[in-house]
N, C-alpha and C positions, 0 to 999 in steps of 0.2 A: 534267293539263298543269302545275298548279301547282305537284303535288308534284314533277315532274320538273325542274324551276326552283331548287326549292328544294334539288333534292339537289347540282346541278349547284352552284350556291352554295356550298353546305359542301362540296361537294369543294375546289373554287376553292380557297375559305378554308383548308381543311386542307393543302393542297398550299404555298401561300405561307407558313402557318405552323413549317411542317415543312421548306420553305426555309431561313428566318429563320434558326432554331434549328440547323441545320447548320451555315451562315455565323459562326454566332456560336460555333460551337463550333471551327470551323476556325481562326475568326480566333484564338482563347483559346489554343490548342495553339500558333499559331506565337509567340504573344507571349511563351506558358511557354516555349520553346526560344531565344527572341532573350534575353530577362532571365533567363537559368538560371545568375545570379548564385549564389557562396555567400554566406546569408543571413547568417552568423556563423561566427569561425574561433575556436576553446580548444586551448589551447595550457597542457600542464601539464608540468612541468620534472619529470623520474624523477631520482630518486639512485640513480648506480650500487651495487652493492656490486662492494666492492674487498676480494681475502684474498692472502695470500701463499702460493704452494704450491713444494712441492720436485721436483714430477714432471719427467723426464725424456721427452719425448715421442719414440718412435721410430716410431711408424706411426699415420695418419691415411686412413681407409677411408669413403668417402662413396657411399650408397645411395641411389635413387630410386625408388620404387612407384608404378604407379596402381593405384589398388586401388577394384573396379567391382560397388556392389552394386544388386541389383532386387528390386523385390516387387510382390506382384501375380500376376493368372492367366498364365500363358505358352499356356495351351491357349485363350483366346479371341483371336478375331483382333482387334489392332491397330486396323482401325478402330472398334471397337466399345468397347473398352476397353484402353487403353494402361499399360502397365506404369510403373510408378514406377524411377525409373534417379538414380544417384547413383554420383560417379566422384571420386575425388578422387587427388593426387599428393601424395606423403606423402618429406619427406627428412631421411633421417638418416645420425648421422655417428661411429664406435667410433674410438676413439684407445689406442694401446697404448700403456702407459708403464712408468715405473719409477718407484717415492716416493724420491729419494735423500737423505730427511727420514731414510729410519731408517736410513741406516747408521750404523755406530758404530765406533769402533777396530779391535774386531773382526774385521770384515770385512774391514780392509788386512792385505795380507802384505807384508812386505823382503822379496825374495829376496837385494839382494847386486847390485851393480854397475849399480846405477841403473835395477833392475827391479824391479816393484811387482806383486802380485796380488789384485784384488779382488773379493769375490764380492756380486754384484747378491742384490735380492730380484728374486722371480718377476715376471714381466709381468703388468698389471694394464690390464683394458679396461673402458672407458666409455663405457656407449651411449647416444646422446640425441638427441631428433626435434628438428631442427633450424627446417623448417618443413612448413605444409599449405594447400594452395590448393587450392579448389574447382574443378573439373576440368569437371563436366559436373552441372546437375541438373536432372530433369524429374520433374513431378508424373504418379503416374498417372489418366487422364483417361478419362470416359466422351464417345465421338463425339469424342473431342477438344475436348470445351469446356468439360466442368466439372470440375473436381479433386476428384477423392475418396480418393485415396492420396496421403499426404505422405510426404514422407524430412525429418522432424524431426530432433534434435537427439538424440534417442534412438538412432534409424540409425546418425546422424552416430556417436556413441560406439561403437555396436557395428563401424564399418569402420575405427573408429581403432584400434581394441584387436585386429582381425583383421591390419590392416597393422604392427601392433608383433609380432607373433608370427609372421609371416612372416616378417620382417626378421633377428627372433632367431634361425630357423632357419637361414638365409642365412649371417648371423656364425658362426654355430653350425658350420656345414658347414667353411668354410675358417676357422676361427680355431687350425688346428693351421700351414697356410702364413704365417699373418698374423703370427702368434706369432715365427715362424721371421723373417720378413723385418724386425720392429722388435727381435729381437735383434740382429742383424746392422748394423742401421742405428744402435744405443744404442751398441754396441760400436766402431763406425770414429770416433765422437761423441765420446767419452770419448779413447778411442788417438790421436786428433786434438790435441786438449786435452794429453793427457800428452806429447808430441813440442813441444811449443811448453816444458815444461819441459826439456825434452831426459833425459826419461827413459821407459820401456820398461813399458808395461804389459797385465798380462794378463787379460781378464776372465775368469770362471768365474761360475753361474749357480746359483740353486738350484732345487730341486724344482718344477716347475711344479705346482701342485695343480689333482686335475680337479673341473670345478663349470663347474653352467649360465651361460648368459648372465647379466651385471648388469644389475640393475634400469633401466631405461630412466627417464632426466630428460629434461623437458620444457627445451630453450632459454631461459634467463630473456625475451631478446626475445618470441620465440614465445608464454610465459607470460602477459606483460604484455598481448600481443594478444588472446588467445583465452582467459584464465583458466586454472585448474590442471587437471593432466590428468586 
């Protein structure tokens, strides 16, 4: 009888204790969410860089990816062990231009009555990830509660480097249209220009040379956020 007194006690007691410590935990959670002040603001001043360039820009082409990798077993079921999943939306941007740093005498012709003919260099494109936001990530998880497959930073590189080679394919496929549509746009550009002199000019182009995609540059903003690529 005594013992059963005494259990009945420590229950009591364990029950009001395990109240307690609820209560006090509730109440710490709403206090973090009322004071979810920032604790301290740094504020560092960037120096731009600033260059001069001569490009002529005739076409501006702007891409968006999600691009969605996983790892993990696919052949066990979900509740048991869930897949690791990492999604991210990837944007970039190829600019077709013209340097018109290098013409030189050369390239202009007289014709004769206030007509002019000059021959461009080839169209030149520039591809650069503009930006990348984290789309979707989850750890893969045993029962759903413990994490044992991560999408690290390792991942992260391997779905950046799959979404820039996608992308190059992409350019890669239409960049004989793209080519076409910023000569045509450099050409009304300049014949605009010359008509304000009130003279006649004729563009002529040279050799397109064939060669892959250029090298992809990181956004300086983008850079400054995330580091180098």
């Amino acid at each position: 009888m005594n013992e059963l007194v005494l259990l009945i006690i420590v229950l009591g007691l364990a029950g009001v204790l395990g109240a307690a410590v609820t209560a006090w935990v509730i109440l710490a959670i709403r206090r973090g969410r009322r004071s979810g002040d920032v604790d301290r603001i740094e504020i560092r001043m960037l120096t731009e860089r600033v260059r001069a360039v001569g490009r002529l820009i005739g076409l501006e082409v702007h891409a968006k990816e999600i691009a969605t990798a996983t790892k993990g077993w696919n052949w066990l079921p979900p509740i048991l062990l869930s897949q690791a999943k990492m999604a991210m939306i990837f944007q970039f941007e190829k600019q077709y231009s013209v340097d018109l740093g290098t013409l030189g005498p050369g390239d202009v012709t007289e014709l004769g009555n206030g007509r002019f003919r000059v021959e461009l260099p080839p169209i030149v494109g520039s591809l650069r990830l503009m930006d990348v936001e984290p789309y979707d990530i989850q750890q893969g998880r045993v029962l759903g509660l413990l994490d044992v497959i991560n999408m690290n930073a390792e991942r992260q590189g391997e779905l950046m480097r799959t979404a820039q080679t996608q992308a190059a394919q992409l350019f890669e496929k239409n960049d004989p249209r793209y080519i076409a549509q910023a000569r045509d746009s450099i050409e009304r550009q300049l014949q605009s220009i010359a008509r304000l002199f009130d003279i006649s000019l004729e563009v002529a182009w040279r050799n397109q040379p064939a060669g892959g995609q250029p090298r992809l540059v990181m956004d300086e903003g983008l850079q400054k956020k995330t580091g180098p690529a």
